[in-house]
N, C-alpha and C positions, 0 to 999 in steps of 0.2 A: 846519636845522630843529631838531636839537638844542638850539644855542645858543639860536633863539625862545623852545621849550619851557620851558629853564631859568629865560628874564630873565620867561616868564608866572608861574611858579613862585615866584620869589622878586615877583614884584609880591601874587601870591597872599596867600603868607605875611607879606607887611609889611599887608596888610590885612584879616587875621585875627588878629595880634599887635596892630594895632588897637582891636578891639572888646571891648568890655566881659565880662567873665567869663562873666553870662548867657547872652549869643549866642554864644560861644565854646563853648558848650555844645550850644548848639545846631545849630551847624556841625558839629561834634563827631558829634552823634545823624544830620545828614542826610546824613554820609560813612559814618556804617555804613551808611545805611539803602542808598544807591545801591551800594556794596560787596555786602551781603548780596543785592541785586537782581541784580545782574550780573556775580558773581563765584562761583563755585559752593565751599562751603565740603569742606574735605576729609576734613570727617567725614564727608558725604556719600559720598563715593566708598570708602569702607570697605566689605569684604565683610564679608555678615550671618554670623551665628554659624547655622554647620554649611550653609554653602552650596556645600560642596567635599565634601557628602556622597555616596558611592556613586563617587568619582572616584579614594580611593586604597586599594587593598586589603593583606591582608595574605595571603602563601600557606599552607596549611594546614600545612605542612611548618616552619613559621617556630621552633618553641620546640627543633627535635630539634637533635642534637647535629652540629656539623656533622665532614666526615672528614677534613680536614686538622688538627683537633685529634682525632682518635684515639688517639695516644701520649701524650699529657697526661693523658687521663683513668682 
């Protein structure tokens, strides 16, 4: 089935290396369009800004000095 795939593949390509710049263009435009249709872009799936909010905290205790450095200081 591979092998099919490929030899559809390259008939593909020999007949789009065919066509005139124009249409080539326009082949060009109707593989984003089926792309951008059924392929989900992955900016999409990006977390929104401050959607991880209230999930990490900080403990109140966090600036003090901690006691395994007590002789350093």
């Amino acid at each position: 089935m591979k092998k099919r795939l490929l030899m559809e593949s390259d008939l593909l390509y020999t007949k789009i290396a065919a066509l005139p710049d124009e249409l080539k263009a326009e082949v060009e435009d109707f593989v984003d369009f089926v792309t951008a249709k059924h392929i989900p872009k992955a900016v999409e799936c990006r977390p929104k800004f401050g959607s991880a909010k209230g999930m990490i905290s900080v403990s109140p205790d966090f600036d003090e000095p901690l006691e395994d450095f007590k002789d350093y200081m």
